[in-house]
Structures are given as C-alpha cells and as structure tokens.
N, C-alpha and C positions, 0 to 999 in steps of 0.2 A: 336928282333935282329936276329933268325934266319932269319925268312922271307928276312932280308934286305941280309943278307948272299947269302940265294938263289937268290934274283935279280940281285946283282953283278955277284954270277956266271954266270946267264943267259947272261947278257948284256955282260960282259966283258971277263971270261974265253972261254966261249963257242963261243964269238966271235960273235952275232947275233945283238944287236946294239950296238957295243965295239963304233963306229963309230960317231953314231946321241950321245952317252953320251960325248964324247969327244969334238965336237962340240956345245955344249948345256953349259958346261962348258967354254971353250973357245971363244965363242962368244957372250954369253949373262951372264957369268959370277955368272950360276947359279952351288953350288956345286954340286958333283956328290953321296954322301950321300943325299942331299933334292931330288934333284930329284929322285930317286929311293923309299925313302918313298914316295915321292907325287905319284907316280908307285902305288906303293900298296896302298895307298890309294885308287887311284880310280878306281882298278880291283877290289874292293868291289861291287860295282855297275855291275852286271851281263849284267844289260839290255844295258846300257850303254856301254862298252867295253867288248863283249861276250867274244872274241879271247884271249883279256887279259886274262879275268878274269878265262877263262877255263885254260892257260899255268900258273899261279899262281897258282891252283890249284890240277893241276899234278905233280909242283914240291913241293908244301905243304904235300901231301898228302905221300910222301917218297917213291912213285913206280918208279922211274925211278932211276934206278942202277946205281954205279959209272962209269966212261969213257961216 
C-alpha cells in the first residue's frame, strides 16, 4: 500500500504523468489504482524497465525529502 501511495504521488501530485493516467483511465477505461499496481509490478524487472525501476527505487528507499 505504501509503494502504491508513492506512485500516485509520483504520477499525480508531482505532476509527471498526472496526464498519460488520466487518459489511460479515460479512454480505455482502465482504473487508475490497476494501473499503477501494474507500474509497480513491472519496475520489479530491472532489465526490463531500467528508468522505472531505478525512480521506484529512490522513492522506496525514503531519500528524497518532502516538497
């Protein structure tokens, strides 16, 4: 639950794909909790999705400070 806490922040607070989730939801009518497990789900896979999987990682890991 946290992990999915921190993806919403990423996606939506911070504003970085606030955008591509909103239309992912609205045009293919996929909810915006799946989608973001299915996010973390497959930043598990390093090889796979490097960039993910490292920005999942930085905000799991609790270094980056509030604001």
């Amino acid at each position: 639950m946290f992990d999915l806490c921190l993806a919403y922040k990423l996606f939506v607070k911070l504003g970085l794909l606030r955008y591509l989730l909103y239309f992912v939801q609205i045009e293919h009518g996929v909810p915006a909790t799946e989608f973001l497990a299915g996010w973390l789900t497959q930043t598990e896979d390093k090889a796979r999705y490097p960039i993910s999987a490292r920005i999942r990682r930085i905000l799991s890991s609790g270094t980056v400070g509030a604001g």
